[in-house]
KOLKOLMAR-840979 format. One record per residue: residue in one letter; x, y, z of N, C-alpha, C in turn. Coordinates in steps of 0.1 Angstrom, whole numbers, plus 5000, padded with zeros to 4 digits. Atoms other than C-alpha are relative to their C-alpha. Layout:
N
aXYZXYZXYZ...
This chain:
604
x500049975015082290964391501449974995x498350015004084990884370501050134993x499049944999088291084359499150114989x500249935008086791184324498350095004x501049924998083391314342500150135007x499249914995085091514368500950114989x498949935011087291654338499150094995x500649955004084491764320499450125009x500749894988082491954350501150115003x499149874995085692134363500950054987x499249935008087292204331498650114993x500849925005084092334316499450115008x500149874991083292544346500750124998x499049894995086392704344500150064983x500249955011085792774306498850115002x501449924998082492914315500550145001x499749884995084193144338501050114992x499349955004086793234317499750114986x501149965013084093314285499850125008x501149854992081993514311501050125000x499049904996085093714320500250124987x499349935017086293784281498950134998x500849925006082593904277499650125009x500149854989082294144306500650054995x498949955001085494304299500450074987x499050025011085994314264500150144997x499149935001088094584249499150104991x500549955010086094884232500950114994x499449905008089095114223501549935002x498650015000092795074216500549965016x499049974990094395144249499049905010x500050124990092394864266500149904994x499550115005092894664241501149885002x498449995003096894684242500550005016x499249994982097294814282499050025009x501450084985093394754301500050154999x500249824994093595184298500849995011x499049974987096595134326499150035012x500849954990093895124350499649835005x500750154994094094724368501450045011x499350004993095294724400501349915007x498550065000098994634414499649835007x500050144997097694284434499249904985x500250105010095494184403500550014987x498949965009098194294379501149885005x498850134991100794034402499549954997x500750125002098093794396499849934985x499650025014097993824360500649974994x498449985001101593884358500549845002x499950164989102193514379499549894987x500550095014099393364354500949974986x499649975011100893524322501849905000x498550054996104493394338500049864995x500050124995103693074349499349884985x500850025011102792894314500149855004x500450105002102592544304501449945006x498750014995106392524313500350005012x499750034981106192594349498849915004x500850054999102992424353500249874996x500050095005103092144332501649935001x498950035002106992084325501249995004x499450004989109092214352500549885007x500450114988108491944378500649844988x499950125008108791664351501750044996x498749955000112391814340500849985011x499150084987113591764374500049845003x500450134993112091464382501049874987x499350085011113991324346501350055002x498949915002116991554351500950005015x500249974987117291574387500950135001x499049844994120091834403499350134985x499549925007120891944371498250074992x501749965002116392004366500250125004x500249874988117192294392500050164984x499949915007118692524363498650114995x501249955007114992594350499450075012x500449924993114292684383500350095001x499049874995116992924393499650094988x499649915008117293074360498350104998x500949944998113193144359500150095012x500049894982112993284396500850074999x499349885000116093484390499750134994x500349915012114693604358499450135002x501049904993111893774374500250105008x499649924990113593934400500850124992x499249925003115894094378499050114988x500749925007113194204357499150105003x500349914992111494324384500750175006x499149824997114394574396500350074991x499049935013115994654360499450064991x500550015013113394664337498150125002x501249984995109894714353499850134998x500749905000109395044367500550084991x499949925004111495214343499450004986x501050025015109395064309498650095004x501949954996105895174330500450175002x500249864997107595524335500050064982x500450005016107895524294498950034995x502150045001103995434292500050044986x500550045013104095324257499349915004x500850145002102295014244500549905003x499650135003104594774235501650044997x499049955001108494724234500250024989x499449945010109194774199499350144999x500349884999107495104206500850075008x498649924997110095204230501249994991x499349985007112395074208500150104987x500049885007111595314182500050135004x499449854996111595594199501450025011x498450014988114495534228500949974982x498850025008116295474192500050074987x500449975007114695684171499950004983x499650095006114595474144498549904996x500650095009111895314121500149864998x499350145005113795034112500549935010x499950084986114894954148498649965004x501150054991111194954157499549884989x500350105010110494724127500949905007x499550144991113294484140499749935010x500650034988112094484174498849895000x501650095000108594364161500549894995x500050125004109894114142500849865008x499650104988112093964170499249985007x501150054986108993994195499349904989x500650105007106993814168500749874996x499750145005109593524160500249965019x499950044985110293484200498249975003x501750024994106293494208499249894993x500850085008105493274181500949845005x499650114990108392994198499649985011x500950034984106693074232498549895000x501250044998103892984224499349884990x500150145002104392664205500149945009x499550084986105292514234498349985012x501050014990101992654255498649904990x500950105007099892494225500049835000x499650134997101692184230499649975014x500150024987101092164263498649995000x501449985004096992244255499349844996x500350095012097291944231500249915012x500050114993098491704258499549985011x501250004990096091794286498549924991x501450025006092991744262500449844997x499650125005094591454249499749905011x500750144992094091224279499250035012x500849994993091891414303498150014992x501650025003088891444275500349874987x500450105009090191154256500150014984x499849955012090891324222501750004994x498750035003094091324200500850095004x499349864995096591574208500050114991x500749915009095891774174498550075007x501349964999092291794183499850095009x500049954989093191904220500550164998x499949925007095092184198499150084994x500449895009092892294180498750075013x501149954991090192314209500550135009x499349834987092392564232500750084987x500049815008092792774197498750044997x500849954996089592794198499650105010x500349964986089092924235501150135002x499549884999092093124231499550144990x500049945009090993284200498950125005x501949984996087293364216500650125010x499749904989088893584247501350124998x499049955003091893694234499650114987x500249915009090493844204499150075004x501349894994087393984218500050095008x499949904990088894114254500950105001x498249935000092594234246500149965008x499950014985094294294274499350005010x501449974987091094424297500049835004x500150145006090094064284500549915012x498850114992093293854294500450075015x500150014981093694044328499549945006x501050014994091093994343499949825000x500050155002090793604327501249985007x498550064997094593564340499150005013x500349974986093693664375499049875005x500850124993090893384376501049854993x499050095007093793174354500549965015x498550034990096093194386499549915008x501050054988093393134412499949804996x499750155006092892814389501249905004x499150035001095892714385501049935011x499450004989097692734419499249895003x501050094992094892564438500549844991x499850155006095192234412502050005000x498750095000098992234414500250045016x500250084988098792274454499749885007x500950104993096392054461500449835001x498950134992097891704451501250005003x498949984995100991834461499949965013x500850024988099391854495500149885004x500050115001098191514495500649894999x498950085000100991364485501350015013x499349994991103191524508499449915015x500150084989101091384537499749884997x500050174999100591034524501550014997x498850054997104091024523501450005008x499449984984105691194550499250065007x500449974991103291314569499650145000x500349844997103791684564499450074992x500749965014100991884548500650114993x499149865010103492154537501549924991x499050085010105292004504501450035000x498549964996108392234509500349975007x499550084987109092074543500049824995x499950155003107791704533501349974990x498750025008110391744503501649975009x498950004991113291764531499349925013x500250114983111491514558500449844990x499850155003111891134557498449945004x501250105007109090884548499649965018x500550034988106490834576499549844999x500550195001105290444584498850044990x500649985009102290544565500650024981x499650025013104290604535500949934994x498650164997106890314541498649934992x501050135000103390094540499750044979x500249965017102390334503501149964990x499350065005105490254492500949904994x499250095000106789974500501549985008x499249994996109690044515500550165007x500249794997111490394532500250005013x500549964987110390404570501250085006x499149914990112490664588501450054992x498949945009114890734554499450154990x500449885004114591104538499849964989x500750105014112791104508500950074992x498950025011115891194483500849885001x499250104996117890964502499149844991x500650115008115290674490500150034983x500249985014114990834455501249974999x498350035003119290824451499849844999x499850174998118990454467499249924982x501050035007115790404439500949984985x499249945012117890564410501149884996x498950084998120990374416499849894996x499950205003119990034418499449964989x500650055013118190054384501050074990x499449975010121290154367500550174996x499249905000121090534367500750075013x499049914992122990854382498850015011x501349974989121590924420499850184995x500749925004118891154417500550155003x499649884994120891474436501350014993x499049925005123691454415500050044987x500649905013124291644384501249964988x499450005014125691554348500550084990x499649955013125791814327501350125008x498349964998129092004323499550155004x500249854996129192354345499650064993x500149865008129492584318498649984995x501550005007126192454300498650025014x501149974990124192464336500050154999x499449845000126092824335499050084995x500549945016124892894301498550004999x501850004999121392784302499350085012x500549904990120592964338499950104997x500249815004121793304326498950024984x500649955010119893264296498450035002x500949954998116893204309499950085008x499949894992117393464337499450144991x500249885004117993734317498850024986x501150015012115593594288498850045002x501249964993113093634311499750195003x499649824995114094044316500150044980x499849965013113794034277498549944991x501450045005110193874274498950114990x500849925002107794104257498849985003x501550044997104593944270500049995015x500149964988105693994303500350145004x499849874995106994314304498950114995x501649894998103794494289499149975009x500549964987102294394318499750125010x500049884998103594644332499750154995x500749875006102094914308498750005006x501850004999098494814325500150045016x499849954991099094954356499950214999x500249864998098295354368501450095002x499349935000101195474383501649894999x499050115001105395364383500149935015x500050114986104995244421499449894998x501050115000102195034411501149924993x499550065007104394874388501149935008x498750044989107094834418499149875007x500850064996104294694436499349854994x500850165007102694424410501049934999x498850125002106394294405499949965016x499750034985106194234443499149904998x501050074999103094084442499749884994x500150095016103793884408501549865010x499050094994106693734428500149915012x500450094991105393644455499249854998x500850135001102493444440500449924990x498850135008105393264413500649935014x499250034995107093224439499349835010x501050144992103992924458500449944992x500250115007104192704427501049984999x498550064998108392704423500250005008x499450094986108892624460499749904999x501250134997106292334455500849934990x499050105010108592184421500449925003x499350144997110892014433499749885009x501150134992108691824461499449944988x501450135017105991744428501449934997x498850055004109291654412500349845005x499450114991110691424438499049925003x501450084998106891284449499949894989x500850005009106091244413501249824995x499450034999109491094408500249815008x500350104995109290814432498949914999x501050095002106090694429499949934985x499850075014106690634389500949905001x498850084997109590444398500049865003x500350094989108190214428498449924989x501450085006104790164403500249944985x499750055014106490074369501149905002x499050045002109789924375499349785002x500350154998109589504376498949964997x501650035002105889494366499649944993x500749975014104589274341498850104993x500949955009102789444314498549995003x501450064991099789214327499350115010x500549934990100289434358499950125001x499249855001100689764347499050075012x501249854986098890044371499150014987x500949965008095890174356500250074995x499449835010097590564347501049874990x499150045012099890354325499249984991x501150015009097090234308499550104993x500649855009095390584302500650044996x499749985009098190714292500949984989x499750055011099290474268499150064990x500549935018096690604244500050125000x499049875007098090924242500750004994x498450065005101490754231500850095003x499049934993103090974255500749915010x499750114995103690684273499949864988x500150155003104590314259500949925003x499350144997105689994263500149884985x499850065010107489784238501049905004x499650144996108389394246500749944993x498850045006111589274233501049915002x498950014999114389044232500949894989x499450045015117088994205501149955008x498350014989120688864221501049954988x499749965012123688934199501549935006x499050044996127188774202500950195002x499149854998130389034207499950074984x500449995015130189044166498950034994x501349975002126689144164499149894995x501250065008125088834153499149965011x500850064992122188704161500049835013x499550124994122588384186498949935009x500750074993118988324201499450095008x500649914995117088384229499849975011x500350034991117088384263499350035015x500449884981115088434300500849945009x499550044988116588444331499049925007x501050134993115088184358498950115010x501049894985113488494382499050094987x501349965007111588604350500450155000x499549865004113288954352501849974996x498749965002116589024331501350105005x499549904992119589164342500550114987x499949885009120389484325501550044998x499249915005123789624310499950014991x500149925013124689864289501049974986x499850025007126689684267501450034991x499249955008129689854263501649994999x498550055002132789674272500249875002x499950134994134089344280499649905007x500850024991132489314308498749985000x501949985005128789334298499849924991x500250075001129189034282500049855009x499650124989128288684296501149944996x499350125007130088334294500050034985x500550055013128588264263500350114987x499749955005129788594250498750084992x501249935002126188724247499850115011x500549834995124789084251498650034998x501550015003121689144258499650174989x499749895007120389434234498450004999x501549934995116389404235499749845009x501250084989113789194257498949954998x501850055004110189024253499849905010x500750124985109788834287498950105004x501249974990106689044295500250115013x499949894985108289284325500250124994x499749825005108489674320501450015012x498549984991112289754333500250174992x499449875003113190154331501649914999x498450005001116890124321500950154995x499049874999119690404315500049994984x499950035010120490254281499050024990x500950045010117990334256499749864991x500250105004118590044235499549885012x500850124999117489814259498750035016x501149924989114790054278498949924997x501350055001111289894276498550104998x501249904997109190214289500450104994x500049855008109090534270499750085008x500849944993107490824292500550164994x499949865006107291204276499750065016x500349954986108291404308499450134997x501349894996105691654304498749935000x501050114996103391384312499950005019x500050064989104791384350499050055010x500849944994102791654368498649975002x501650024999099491584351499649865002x500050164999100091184355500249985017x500050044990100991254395499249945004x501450004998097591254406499849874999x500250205006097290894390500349945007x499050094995100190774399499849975016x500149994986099390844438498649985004x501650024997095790684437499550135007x500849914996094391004441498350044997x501450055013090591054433500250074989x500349975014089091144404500150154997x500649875001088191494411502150075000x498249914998092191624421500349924986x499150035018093291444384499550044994x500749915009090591664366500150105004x499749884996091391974388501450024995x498949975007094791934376500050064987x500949985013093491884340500150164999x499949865001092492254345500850085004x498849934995095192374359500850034990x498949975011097392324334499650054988x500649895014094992414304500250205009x499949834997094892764327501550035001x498049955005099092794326499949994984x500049965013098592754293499550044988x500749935008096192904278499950175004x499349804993096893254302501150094992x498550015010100593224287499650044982x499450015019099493184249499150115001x501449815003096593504257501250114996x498949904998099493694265500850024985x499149985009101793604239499250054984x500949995015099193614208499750165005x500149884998098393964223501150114995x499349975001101894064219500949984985x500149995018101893954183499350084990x501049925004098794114179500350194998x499449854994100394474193500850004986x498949965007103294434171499850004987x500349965012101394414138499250064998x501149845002098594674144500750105004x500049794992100294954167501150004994x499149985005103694864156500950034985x500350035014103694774119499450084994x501249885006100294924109500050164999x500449844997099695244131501750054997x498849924996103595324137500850004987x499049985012105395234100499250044989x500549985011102895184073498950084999x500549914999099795394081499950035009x500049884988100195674108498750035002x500949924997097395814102498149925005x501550075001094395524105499750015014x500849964984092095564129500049915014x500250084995091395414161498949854998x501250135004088495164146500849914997x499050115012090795034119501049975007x498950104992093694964146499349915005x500950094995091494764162499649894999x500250045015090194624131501449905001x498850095009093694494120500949915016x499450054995094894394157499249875001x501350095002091494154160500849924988x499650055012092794034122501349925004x498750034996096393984138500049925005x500150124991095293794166499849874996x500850175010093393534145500949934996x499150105007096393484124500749965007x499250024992098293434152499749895005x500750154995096193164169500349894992x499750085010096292984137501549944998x498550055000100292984132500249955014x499550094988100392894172499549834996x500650155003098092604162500849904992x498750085013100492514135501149915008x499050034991103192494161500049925011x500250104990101692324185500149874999x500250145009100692034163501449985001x498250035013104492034146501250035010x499249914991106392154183501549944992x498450055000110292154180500749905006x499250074990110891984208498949985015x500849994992108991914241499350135009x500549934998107292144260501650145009x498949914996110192314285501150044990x498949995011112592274256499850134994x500549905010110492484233500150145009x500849904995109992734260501550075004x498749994997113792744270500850034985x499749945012114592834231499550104997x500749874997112293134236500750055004x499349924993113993234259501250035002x498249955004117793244247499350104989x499949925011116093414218499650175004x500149894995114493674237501550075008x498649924995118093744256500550034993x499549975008119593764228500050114990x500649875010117394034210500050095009x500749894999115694234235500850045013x499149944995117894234264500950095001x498549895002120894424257499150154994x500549865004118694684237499250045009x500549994985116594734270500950065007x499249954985119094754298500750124993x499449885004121294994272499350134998x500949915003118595174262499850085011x500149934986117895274297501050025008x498949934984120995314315501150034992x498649945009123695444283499350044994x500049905009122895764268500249954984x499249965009125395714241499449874991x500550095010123695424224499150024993x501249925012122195474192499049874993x500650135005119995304166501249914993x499250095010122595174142500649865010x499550064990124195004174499049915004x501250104995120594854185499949934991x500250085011119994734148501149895001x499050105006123094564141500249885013x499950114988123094414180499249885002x501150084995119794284183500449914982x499550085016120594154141500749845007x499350114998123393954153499949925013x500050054992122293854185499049884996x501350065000118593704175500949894984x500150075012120093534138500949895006x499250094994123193394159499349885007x500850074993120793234181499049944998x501350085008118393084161501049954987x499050095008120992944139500349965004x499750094997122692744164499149935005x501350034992119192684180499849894985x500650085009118292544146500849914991x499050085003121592404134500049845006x500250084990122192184163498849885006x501150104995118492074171499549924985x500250075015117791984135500849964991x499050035011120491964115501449845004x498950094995123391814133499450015016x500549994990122191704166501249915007x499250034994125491554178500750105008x499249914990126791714211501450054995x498850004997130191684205500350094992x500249845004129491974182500050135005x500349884995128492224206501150095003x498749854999130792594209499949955019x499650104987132492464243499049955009x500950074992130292274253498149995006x501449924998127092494252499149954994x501150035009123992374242498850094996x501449865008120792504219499250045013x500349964988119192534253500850205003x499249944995121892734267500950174991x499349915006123092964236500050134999x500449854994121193284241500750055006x499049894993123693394266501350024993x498949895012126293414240499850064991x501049885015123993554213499950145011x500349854991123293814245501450094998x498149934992127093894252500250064979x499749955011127293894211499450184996x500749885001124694134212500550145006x499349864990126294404240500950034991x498349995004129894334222499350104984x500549935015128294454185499550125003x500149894998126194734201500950085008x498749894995128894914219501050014992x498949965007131394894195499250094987x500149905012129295014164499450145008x500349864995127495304192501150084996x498549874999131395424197500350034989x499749975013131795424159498950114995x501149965008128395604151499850115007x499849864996127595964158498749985011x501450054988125596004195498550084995x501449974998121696034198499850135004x500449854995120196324197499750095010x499849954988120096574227498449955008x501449994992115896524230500049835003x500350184996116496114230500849995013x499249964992119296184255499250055014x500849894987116796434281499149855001x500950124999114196114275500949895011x499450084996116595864285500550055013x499849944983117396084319498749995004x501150034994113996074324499149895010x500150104999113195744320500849935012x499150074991116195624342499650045015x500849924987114395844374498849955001x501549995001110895744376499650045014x500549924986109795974402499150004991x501550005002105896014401500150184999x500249795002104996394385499550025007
């Protein structure tokens, strides 16, 4: 069968399953709406937890980031996998010993403060609403070349599907759907990982094959290789077409710095992951599902950088020198995405920019520089600047690149790329719709929270019932879907990008009022307000300065990029709440006995 029949069968299966789930499950009162009734157990809470994690960005975007980025790719690792950890020890059990809803509900009471819990929501709402541009985007570019549709359309179909489970199950809902999300998920980014690993070294464990050297069998797949480690060929690969080898790293320390810690602690500042932990029974369980949750993140980012490096190589060895004539077939499919293209060129310009003609080399491939000194002209005082002899040449230079390639294409294009069948490049297909459409359950839930329980029930009417919360969170979610849809269509930037400006913004806001909140007494609201203020406006001004406005580096505050800023919007944030707490009269004695509380979670 072919790619798009297979696509259809195992994506729609896994729709089926995902419907059935919503409609068993779905949410008949508040507290399963918002937290399942704190009654899902600690391995299928890890599993949800993993799902809900693991979005379109680790799934989809990750792996493609390295494989374009190389070393300096790692950052998104580290800084994710740290993130967890730390959110696991710092954050976790002592939010689930709270056993609110949602964080701007601890924030309001840990600050006692209306208007802090109002800010709260509206930071989780502008963070949750950036998250989840990104997982929409990611929706849009699965549908787009596995069913053949534009990438709008593929948008609007997974707000559809989110809209259907998400608004119907709540949380109950998206548990339970996550949990069969993961199962999804994992299995399709295993599986041609697998396969790749042993057609090309031999070893069916991808974290080992990543560190073996190329077996005769994948010398023969390749072309070349036999008995050389497979970085070692990728550096060799890299090199000789002009760029940096693939293991070493470009960007300037402090911005690797900068962007790790942001998403680290961004991640410890999520709000669609840390109510997770409200759906759990007791505070061990909650010790317990971060165990669980990290274990099973922890299968798909060991396996990265192998897809990465696999994915990496074989694009390489199957595009470079090719005519157009001979493209591979994945080039072909996903040329009509236009996430991929190829555009046939060649202008040739004296040192003074004129025009002077046009010429091919006698081997029918050009040679490539970049044009930028004395040297990189010929005799003749000609520079090459575009191309139209018919070959696809990756180059370093943009101006005279030929291939395009949108690296959130790499993961779901491996499969292709590595003649795999049909069925493993439509199981992927699903895979990634399940990272991200788990991810955007989560986040639209967490929008949903913060304008019924937080908004609604908690500022403007106290007193409405449970129907009518219910009522207006259902109402919330919808509109929510809708502005994700917006976003998806119109993203800021590609998929990891978008997801990696989430998450400076979440450090920036909810971090600092978190970790203070729970482990310093003496911090008040006025101190939370003004922190989280200048932390979240700081960071979404240079976030939006820099990526839209002025998009010249040489701009950036030393060196730091919109990526990266969050951790100084964070540090802005601590520096502002501690100095206005020490200026502002302390919290009250009963927020004080709370805040001892909380900091213990012994089980009553």
């Amino acid at each position: 069968m072919s790619i798009l029949a297979w696509t259809w069968i195992i994506v729609g299966l896994s729709f089926v399953l995902y419907i059935g789930i919503a409609i068993w499950s779905r949410a008949a009162s508040t507290g399963e709406f918002y937290v399942a009734e704190k009654q899902v157990h600690p391995i299928a809470n890890g599993m949800a937890t993993a799902a809900d994690w693991m979005s379109a960005a680790s799934f989809i975007s990750m792996a493609g980031l390295i494989s374009f980025m190389g070393r300096d790719g790692s950052m998104y690792l580290m800084g994710w996998t740290g993130g967890y950890v730390l959110l696991a020890l710092l954050l976790a059990p002592y939010l689930r010993k709270y056993g609110k809803f949602t964080v701007p509900q601890f924030v309001g009471d840990r600050y006692y403060s209306n208007t802090a819990r109002v800010v709260a929501l509206l930071c989780a709402i502008f963070v949750s609403f950036t998250y989840v541009a990104g997982q929409m985007r990611g929706v849009g570019i699965v549908f787009s070349r596995f069913l053949e549709v534009s990438i709008n359309t593929g948008v609007i179909i997974g707000m559809c599907i989110v809209f259907f489970y998400a608004v119907l199950g709540g949380m109950k809902g998206i548990t339970y759907t996550q949990v069969a999300q993961y199962v999804v998920l994992i299995i399709a980014y295993m599986v041609p990982a697998i396969f790749i690993s042993i057609m090309i070294t031999g070893n069916p464990i991808p974290q080992l094959g990543y560190g073996s050297s190329i077996s005769a069998g994948g010398a023969q797949i390749l072309g070349q290789g036999q008995g050389v480690y497979v970085l070692d060929l990728l550096d060799k690969i890299q090199t000789d077409l002009g760029f940096k080898a693939y293991t070493a790293g470009q960007k300037p320390m402090i911005d690797v710095f900068f962007i790790t810690f942001a998403l680290m602690v961004g991640t410890a500042g999520l709000p669609h992951v840390i109510i997770r932990f409200f759906t759990v029974p007791k505070v061990r369980d909650a010790r317990s599902s971060a165990g669980w949750a990290l274990l099973f993140i922890a299968i798909l980012y060991t396996t990265a950088p192998a897809v990465a490096a696999f994915a990496r190589t074989n694009f390489l060895l199957t595009i470079n020198n090719k005519s157009y004539a001979e493209a591979p077939s994945w080039f072909k499919n996903w040329e009509k995405t236009k996430l991929v293209g190829f555009q046939d060129k060649a202008i040739y310009e004296n040192a003074e920019g004129k025009k002077i003609g046009v010429y091919k080399s006698k081997d029918g491939a050009l040679k490539y520089k970049d044009g930028k000194d004395e040297k990189d002209f010929n005799a003749e005082g000609m520079k090459l600047v575009k191309d139209f002899d018919g070959i696809m040449t990756i180059s370093k230079d943009a101006a005279i690149n030929e291939v395009n390639v949108d690296r959130d294409i790499m993961v779901l294009a491996n499969p292709e790329i590595a003649k795999l069948p049909a069925w493993v490049v439509a199981l992927v297909a699903a895979g990634g719709l399940a990272a991200a459409l788990s991810t955007a359950a989560g986040l639209l839930l967490v929008i949903s929270a913060a304008i019924s329980h937080d908004l609604i029930k908690g500022v403007l009417i106290p007193d409405i019932s449970e129907k009518g919360e219910l009522v207006w969170a259902r109402i919330a979610a919808g509109f929510a879907v809708v502005v994700a849809g917006y976003f998806g269509i119109n993203p800021p930037g590609f998929v990891a990008q978008v997801v990696a400006f989430a998450f400076g913004l979440a450090a920036a806001s909810f971090f600092p009022i978190i970790i203070l909140g729970v482990f310093w007494k003496r911090a008040t609201k006025e101190g939370a307000i003004a922190g989280m203020l200048v932390g979240i406006v700081f960071t979404a001004w240079y976030i939006i300065y820099f990526r839209f406005i002025n998009t010249d580096p040489k701009g950036w505050w030393f060196g730091i990029s919109p990526e990266g800023i969050g951790t100084l919007g964070m540090i802005f944030n601590f520096l502002v709440m501690w100095v206005v707490s020490m200026m502002t009269k302390e919290p009250p004695k009963d927020v004080q006995d709370m805040v001892e509380s909380v900091r213990y979670p012994k089980e009553a």
